[in-house]
C-alpha positions in Angstrom: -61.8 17.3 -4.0 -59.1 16.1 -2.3 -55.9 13.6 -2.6 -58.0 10.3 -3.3 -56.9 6.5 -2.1 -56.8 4.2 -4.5 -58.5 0.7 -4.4 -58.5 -1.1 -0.9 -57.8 -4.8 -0.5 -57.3 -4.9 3.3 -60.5 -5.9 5.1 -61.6 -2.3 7.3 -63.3 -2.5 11.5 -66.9 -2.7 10.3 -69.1 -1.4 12.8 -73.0 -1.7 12.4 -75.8 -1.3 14.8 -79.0 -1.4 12.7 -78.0 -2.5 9.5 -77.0 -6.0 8.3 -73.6 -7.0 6.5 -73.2 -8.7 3.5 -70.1 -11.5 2.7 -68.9 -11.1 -1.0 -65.9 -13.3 -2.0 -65.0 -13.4 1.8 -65.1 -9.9 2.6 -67.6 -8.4 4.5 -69.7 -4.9 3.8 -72.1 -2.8 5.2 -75.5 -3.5 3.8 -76.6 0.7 4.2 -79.8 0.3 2.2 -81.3 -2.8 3.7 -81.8 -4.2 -0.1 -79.5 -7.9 -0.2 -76.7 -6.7 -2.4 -73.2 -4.8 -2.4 -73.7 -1.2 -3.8 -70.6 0.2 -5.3 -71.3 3.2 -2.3 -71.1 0.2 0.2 -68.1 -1.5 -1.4 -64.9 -0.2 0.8 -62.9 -1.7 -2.0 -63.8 1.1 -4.5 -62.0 4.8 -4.4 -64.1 7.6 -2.3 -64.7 9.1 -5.6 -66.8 6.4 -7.0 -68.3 5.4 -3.8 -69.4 8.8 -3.5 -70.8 9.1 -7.2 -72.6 6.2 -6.7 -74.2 7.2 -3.7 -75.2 10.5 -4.6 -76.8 9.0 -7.8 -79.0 6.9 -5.4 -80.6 10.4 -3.9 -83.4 12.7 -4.0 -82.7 16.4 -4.8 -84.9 16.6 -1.3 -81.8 14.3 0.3 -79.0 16.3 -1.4 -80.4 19.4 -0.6 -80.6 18.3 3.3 -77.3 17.4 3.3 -76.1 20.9 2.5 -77.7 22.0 5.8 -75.9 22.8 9.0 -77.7 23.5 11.8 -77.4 23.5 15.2 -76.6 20.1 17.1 -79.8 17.9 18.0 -81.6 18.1 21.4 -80.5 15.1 23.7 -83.2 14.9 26.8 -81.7 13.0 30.3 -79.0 11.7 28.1 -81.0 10.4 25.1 -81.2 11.8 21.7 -85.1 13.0 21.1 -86.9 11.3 18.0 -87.9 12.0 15.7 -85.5 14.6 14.7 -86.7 16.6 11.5 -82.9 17.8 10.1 -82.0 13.9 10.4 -85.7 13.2 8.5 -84.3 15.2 5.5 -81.2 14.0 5.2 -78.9 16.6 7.1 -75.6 14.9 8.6 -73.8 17.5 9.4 -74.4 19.4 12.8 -72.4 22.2 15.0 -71.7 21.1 18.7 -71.0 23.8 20.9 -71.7 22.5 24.3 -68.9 21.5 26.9 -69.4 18.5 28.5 -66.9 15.7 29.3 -66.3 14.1 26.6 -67.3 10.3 27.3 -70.9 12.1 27.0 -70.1 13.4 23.8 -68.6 10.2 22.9 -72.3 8.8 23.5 -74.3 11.7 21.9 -72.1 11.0 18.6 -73.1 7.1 18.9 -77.0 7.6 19.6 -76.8 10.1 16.7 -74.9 8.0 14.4 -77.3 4.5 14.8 -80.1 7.1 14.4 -78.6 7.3 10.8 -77.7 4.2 10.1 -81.3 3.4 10.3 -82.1 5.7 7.7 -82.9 4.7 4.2 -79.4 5.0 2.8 -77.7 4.5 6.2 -75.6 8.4 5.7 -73.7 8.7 8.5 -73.3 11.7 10.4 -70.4 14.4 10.7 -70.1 16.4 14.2 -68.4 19.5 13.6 -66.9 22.2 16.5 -64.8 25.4 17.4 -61.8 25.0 18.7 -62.0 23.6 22.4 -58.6 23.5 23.5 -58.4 27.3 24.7 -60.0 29.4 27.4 -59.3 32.5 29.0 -57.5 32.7 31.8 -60.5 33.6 34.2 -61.9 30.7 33.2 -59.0 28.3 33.7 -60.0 28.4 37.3 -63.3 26.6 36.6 -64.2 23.2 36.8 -65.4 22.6 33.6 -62.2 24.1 31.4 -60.0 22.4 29.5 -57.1 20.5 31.3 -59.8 18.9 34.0 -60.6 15.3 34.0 -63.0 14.6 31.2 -62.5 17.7 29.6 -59.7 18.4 26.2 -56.2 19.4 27.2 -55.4 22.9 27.6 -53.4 25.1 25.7 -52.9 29.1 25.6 -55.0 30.5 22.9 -53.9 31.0 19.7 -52.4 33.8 20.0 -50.5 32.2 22.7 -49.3 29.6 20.2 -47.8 32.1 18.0 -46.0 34.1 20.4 -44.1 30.5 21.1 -42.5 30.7 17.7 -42.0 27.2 18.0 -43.8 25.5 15.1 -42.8 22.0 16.3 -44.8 22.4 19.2 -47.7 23.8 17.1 -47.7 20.7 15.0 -47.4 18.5 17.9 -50.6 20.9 19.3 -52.4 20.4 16.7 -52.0 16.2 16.3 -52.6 15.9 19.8 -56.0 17.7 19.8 -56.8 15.9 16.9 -56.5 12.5 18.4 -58.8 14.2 21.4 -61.4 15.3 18.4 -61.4 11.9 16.9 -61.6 10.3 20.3 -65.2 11.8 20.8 -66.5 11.0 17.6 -66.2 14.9 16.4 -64.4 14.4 13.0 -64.4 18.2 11.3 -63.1 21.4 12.9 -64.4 24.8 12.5 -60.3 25.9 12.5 -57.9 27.5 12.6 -58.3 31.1 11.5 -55.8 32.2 8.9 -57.2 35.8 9.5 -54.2 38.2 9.4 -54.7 40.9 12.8 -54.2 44.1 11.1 -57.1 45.9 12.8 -56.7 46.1 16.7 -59.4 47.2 17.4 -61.3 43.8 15.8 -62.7 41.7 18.9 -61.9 38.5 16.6 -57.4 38.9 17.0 -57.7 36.6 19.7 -58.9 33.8 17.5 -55.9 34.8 15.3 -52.3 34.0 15.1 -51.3 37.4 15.4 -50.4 40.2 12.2 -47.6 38.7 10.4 -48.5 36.6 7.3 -45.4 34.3 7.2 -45.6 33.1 10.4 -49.6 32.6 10.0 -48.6 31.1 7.0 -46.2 28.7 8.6 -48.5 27.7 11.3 -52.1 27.3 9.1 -49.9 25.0 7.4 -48.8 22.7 10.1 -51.8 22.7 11.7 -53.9 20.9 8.8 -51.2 19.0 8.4 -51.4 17.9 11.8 -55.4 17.1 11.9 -55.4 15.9 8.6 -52.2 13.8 7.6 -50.6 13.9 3.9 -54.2 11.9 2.6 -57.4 12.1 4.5 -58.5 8.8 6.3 -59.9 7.4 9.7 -57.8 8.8 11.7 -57.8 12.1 10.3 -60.0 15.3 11.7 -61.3 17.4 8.8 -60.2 21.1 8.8 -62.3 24.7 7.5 -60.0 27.2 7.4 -61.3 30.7 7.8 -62.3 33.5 6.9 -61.7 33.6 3.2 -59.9 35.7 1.7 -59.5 37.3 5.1 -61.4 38.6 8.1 -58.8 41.0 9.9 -59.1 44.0 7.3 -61.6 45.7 8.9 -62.6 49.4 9.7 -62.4 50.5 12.8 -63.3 47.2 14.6 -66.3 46.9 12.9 -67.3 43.3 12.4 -69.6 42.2 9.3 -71.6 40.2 11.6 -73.2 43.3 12.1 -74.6 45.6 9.0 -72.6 48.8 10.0 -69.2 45.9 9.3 -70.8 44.1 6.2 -67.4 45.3 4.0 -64.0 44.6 3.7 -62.2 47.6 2.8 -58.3 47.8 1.8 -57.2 51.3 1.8 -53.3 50.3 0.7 -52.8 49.0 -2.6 -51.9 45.3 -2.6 -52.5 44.5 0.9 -55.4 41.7 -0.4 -52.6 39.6 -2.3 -49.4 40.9 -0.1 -50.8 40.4 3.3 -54.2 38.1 3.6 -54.5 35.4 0.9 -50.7 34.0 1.5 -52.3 31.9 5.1 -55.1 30.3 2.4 -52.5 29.3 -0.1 -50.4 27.6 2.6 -54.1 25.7 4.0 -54.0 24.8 -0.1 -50.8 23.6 -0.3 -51.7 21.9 2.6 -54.7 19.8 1.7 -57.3 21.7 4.2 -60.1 19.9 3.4 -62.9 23.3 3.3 -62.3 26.9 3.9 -65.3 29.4 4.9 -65.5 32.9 3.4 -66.6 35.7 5.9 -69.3 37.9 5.8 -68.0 40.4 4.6 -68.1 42.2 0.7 -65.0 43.5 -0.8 -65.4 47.4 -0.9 -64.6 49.5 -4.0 -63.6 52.0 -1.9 -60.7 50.0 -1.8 -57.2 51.0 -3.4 -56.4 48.7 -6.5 -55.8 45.0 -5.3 -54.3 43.9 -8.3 -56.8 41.0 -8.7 -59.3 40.9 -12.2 -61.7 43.5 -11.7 -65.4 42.4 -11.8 -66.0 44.9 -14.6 -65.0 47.9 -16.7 -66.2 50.6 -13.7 -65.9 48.1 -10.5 -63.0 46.2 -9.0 -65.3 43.9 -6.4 -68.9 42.8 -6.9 -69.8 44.0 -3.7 -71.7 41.0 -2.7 -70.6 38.5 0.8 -67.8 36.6 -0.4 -70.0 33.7 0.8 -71.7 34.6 -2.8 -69.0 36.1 -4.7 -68.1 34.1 -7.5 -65.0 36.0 -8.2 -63.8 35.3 -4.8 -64.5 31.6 -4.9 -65.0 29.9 -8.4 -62.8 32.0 -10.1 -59.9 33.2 -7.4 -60.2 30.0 -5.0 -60.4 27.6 -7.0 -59.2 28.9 -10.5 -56.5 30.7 -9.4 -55.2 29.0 -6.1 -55.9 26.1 -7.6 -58.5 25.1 -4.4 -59.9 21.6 -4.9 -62.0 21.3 -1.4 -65.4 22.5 -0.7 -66.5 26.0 0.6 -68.5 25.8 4.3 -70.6 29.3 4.5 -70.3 31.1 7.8 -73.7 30.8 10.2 -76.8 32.3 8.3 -74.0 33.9 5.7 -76.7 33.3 3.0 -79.9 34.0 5.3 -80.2 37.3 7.4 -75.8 38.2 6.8 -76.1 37.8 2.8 -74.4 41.5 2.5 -75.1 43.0 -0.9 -77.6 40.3 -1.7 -80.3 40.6 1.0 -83.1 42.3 -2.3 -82.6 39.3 -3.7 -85.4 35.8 -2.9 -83.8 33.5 -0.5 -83.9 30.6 -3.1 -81.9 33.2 -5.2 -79.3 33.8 -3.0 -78.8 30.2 -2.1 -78.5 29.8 -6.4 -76.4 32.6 -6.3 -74.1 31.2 -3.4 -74.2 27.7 -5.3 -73.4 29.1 -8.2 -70.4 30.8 -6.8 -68.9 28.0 -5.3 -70.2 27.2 -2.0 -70.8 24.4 -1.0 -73.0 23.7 2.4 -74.3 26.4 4.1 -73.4 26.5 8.4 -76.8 28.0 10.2 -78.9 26.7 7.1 -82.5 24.3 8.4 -84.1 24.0 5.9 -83.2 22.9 2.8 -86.6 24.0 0.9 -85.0 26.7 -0.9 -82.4 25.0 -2.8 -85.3 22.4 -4.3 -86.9 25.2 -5.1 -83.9 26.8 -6.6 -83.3 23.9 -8.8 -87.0 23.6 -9.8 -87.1 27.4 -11.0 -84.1 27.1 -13.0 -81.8 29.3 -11.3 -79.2 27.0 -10.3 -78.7 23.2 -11.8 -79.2 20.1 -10.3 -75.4 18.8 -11.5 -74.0 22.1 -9.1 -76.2 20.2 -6.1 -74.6 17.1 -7.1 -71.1 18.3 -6.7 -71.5 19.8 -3.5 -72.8 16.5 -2.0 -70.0 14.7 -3.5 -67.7 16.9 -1.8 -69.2 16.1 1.8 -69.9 12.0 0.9 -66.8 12.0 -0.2 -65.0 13.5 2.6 -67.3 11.5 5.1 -66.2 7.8 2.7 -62.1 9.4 3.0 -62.9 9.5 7.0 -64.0 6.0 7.3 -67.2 7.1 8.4 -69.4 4.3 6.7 -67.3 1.6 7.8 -67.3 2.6 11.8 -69.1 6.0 12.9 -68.7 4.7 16.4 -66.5 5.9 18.8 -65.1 4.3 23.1 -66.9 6.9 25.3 -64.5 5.4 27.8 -61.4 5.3 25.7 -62.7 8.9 25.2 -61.9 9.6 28.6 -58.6 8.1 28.6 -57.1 9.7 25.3 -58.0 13.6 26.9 -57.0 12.1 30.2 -53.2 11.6 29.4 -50.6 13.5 31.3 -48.1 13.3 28.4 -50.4 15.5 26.5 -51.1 18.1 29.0 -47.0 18.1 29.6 -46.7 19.1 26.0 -49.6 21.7 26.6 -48.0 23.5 29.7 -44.4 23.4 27.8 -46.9 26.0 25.1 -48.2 27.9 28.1 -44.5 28.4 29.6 -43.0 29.3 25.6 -46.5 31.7 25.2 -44.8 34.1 28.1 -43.2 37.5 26.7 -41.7 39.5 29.5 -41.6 43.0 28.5 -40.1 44.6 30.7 -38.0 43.7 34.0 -36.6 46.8 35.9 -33.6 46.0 38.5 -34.0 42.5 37.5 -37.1 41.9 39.8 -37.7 38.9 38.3 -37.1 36.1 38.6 -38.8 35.8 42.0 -35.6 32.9 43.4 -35.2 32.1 46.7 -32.9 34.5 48.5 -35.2 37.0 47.6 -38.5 35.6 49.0 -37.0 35.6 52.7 -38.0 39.6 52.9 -40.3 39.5 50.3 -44.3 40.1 50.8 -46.2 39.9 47.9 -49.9 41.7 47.7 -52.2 40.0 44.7 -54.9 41.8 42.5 -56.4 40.2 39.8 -58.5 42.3 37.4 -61.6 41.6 37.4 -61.3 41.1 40.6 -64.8 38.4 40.2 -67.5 38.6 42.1 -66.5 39.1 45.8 -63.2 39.5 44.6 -63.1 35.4 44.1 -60.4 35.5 40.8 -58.3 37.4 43.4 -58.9 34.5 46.4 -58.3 31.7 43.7 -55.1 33.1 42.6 -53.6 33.5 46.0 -54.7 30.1 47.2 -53.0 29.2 43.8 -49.8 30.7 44.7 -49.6 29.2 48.3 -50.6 25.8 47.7 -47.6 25.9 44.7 -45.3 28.2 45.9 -45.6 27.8 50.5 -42.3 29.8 50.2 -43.7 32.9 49.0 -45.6 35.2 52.1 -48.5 36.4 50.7 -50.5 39.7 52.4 -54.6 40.8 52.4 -53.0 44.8 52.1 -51.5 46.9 50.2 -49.7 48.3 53.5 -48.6 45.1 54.6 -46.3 44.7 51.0 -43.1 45.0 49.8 -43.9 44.0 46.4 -46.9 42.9 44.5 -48.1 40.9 41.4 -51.3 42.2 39.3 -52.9 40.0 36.8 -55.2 42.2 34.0 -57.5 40.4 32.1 -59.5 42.7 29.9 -61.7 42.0 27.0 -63.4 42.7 24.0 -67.1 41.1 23.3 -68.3 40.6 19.8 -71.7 40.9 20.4 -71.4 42.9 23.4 -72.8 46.4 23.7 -69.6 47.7 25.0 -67.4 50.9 23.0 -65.3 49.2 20.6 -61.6 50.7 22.1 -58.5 49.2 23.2 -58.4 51.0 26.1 -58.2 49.2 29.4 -61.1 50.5 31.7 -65.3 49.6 32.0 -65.4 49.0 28.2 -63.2 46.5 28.6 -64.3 45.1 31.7 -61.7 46.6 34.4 -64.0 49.0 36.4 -61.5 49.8 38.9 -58.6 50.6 36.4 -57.1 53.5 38.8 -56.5 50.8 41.2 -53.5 49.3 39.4 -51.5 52.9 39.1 -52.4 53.0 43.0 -50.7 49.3 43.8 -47.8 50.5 41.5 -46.9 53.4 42.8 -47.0 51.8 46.5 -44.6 49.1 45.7 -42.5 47.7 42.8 -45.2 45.9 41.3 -45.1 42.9 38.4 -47.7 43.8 36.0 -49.0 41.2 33.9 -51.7 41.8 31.2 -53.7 39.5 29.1 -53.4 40.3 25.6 -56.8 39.4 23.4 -56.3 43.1 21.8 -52.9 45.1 21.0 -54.4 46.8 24.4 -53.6 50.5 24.7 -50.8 50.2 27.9 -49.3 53.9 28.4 -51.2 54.4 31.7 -50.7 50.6 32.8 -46.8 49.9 31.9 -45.0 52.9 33.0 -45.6 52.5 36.7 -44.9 48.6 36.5 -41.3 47.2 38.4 -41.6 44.2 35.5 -44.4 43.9 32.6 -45.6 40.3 31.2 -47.8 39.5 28.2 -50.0 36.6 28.5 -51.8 34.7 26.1 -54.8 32.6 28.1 -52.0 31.0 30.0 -52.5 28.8 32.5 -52.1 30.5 35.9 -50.0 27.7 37.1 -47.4 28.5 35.2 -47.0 32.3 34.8 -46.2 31.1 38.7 -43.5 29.1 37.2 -42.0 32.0 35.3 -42.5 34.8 37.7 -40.5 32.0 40.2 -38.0 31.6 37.6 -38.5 27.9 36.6 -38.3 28.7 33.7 -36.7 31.5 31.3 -39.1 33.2 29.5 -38.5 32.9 25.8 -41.9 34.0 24.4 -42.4 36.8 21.5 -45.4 39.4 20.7 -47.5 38.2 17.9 -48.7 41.5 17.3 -47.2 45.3 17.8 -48.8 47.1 20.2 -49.8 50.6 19.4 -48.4 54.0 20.8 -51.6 55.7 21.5 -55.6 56.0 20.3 -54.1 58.7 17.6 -51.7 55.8 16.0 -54.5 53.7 15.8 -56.9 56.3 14.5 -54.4 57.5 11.8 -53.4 53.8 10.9 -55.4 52.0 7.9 -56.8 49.0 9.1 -55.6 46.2 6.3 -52.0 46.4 7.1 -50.1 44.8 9.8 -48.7 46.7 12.6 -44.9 46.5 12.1 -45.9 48.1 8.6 -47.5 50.9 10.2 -44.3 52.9 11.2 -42.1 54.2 14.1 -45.2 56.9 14.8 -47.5 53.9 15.5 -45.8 51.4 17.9 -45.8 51.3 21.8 -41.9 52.6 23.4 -41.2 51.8 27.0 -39.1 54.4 29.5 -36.4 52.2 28.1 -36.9 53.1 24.9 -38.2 49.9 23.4 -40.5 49.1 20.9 -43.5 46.5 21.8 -43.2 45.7 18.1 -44.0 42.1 16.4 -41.4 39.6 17.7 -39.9 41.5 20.8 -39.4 40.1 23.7 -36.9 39.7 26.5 -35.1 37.2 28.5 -34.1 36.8 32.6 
């Protein structure tokens, strides 16, 4: 699967709880299966690969087929994990963590859960898996609870954020820093990063993105499994799954295939596939990453030729979730690109989101999906149908074998069976370190693009503070306007200099924030406008402040938001990224020189977008599509200014 250590010699940390160790020729091993001798799977000495053959040889289908489950993490009751746990009873090792709490207690959860396994009969341990924790939105960066706290992983803007740095030093240094924090908690494979190209703006998934243009995607997917991986997988390594194969952001009209009316991929420009979405998986390839996870979608024929094989004489795609489209994975992936990892389905991707396949038995879509190259299934519980699978004939044993090679092998690479075990307390000290939240805020300063900046308003120094009073409006304002009150207190504990007033009549100047957004599984219009659909009920409110005073405008970009009625009015216009509020202070104070650039172009009007196809990327879409300022400047991919 993946670049494989030869022999060991040099005596590993064994860690065992249950278990007993055996001494062979003065070297000590795990005994995993209780029985009084040294199993080539136990024997560090031997290469993953035959380690992992061994082991696998050793299980039931009923064992292998658990292990190509992943379901949601176990339930932990007053701090204790609740036994007996069926998905550890059949095997399953892999689980999802999505809860936030500090992460000495996930340190502990991983622990319990790992001696849970290494009681078990062949002592398998287990592999936590999450999202990405290190970003939130900037509403919530006022909580207690987000990133950058005590206990809690360090904070960086979002990806987007990232991109609009351009500086792919500090993305690599992002990524091996969050990495140690992963490692440090006992989670050991990341559900990251997204190597989806934003060429839709109307998609609610760009902010999970690193914006429209493939290069730079390209550059950064690369460094970042470089960064949590290392050149050869091993224990200090976290595991990446790089998504979503071959490409989530072509999409129609927003539409998202985690809902029917979205269950296609369509590419109305010929090439786009191969010119604009697959070149971030081949630089995850050429980079090692571990897995990569298809979306839900199915490739439409409605397309325009892609230039890939077509699936047969009268259809380009088998329109079936790429999840279970074997010309998409076995034959493209891996034949092709030359993939040697394992595919990780996304949630359910074979159950109740199996597009084009749903007529079809569950234990024939889970054949067809193993068939076609995937390898463990996310959202997957029971593991029933694959058994079954095998015993009807419709997909081999040897294809179950070599998906549970894949994962043994990956957890053997990891140093799993040697020490699962993690420090909750050294837990708390690795997320804890100031050095790696300095590196973090010099992100959130680089993640800043300043727009626009009429009679040099900014930078907000000194001399001009002694006449200056500032009015403050976040939007959404919170309830009882509280994201207003914590971004003034904000600004007068940091900045005592700067005279802030409760009205608009009292001001001289003033400084909205705009945070709108765009909810996946929300009811809400899909549009990029800013207003209720996004969640800023009192839009008219911001032309009011700006027309009363010179007013710095800054808006949070998740979307290429639609900004004619919002940037015209504005004195100086900011793009932020979930940046920390803390320092868009900094900036707006001058402390430092903004240097940021937009990761995406943002459109003219609703008609660009409607008369735009959705596969390409917006500084392909023409003069007619992007957003000009007053000054006449295009809000195109890679502008930004300077103080």
């Amino acid at each position: 699967m993946h670049k494989v250590l030869a022999q060991k010699e040099t005596q590993p940390n064994l860690v065992v709880k249950v278990k007993p160790t055996l001494t062979v020729n003065d070297k000590t091993f795990k005994d995993l299966n209780g029985n009084g001798q040294l199993d080539p799977y136990e024997n560090w000495q031997l290469s993953a690969d035959e380690r992992a053959r061994d082991l696998v040889s050793k299980m039931t289908l009923e064992e292998k087929a658990g292990l190509l489950m992943i379901p949601e993490f176990p339930k932990f009751r007053d701090g204790k994990l609740v036994l007996p746990n069926t998905h550890l009873d059949q095997n399953t090792r892999y689980f999802i963590f999505r809860e936030t709490p500090t992460v000495n207690t996930i340190a502990d959860y991983n622990n319990q859960l790992q001696q849970a396994a290494e009681s078990s009969r062949l002592g398998i341990p287990v592999m936590i898996i999450s999202n990405p924790r290190n970003h939130v939105n900037s509403i919530q960066a006022f909580a207690d609870q987000s990133p950058g706290k005590s206990g809690q992983f360090s904070y960086w803007p979002n990806t987007l954020g990232l991109a609009a740095t351009r500086d792919l030093r500090l993305i690599e240094d992002f990524s091996k820093i969050t990495a140690n924090e992963y490692r440090a908690t006992g989670i050991r494979k990341l559900y990251g990063y997204s190597a989806d190209i934003a060429t839709d703006p109307l998609w609610s998934r760009i902010d999970e993105t690193f914006g429209e243009h493939p290069a730079l995607v390209s550059d950064i997917i690369y460094r970042i499994v470089k960064g949590y991986q290392g050149d050869i997988l091993n224990n200090r390594s976290v595991t990446t799954t790089v998504r979503h194969y071959p490409g989530g952001g072509a999409r129609e009209k927003g539409k998202d295939p985690h809902f029917e009316e979205g269950r296609y991929n369509i590419y109305p420009t010929e090439g786009s596939l191969l010119r604009y979405h697959l070149p971030p998986f081949r630089a995850a390839i050429e980079a090692d990453t571990t897995s990569i996870m298809p979306y839900y979608a199915f490739p439409s024929n409605m397309s325009a030729n892609q230039g890939l094989q077509w699936f047969s004489e009268t259809q380009q795609f088998e329109e079936v979730g790429f999840a279970l489209n074997k010309s998409f994975i076995n034959d493209y992936l891996r034949a092709e690109l030359g993939f040697l990892g394992y595919v990780n389905s996304d949630t359910t991707a074979v159950i109740d989101k199996a597009w084009g396949a749903l007529d079809l038995s569950i234990e024939e879509r889970f054949a067809k999906a193993l068939n076609a190259g995937t390898n463990i299934f996310s959202g997957a519980t029971n593991p029933t149908p694959i058994v079954n699978a095998v015993s009807q004939g419709l997909v081999s044993e040897e294809v179950v074998d070599r998906s549970a090679r894949y994962l043994i092998t990956e957890m053997m690479m990891l140093g799993l069976f040697e020490n699962p075990y993690v420090d909750p307390e050294q837990a708390l000290q690795v997320v804890d370190d100031p050095d790696s939240q300095q590196r973090a805020d010099d992100a959130h300063r680089k993640s800043i693009v300043l727009l626009r900046n009429d009679s040099k308003l900014l930078p907000l120094t000194d001399n001009k503070l002694q006449n200056m009073k500032l009015y403050v409006q976040v939007f959404p304002g919170g309830e009882n306007g509280q994201n207003t009150q914590n971004l003034k207190e904000l600004i007068r504990k940091q900045e005592p200099n700067i005279t802030i007033v409760d009205t608009l009549d009292e001001a001289t100047q003033a400084f909205v924030w705009i945070l709108p957004s765009m909810d996946l599984f929300g009811k809400s219009k899909i549009t990029l406008t800013i207003g209720p659909d996004t969640g800023i009920y009192n839009i008219e409110r911001v032309s009011e402040i700006q027309q009363k005073v010179p007013t710095i405008t800054a808006v949070d970009f998740k979307n290429p938001w639609l900004i004619n009625k919002i940037e015209p009015n504005a004195a100086s216009f900011i793009a932020t990224f979930g940046v920390k509020p803390e320092i868009l202070i900094e900036v707006i104070r001058g402390k430092f020189n903004p240097v940021g650039k937009l990761p995406f172009t943002i459109p003219a009007s609703q008609e660009a977008v409607n008369n735009s196809a959705g596969d390409i990327p917006g500084f392909r879409k023409g003069q007619g599509y992007v957003y000009q300022d007053k000054d006449g400047n295009d809000y195109q991919y890679n502008f930004g200014l300077s103080y």
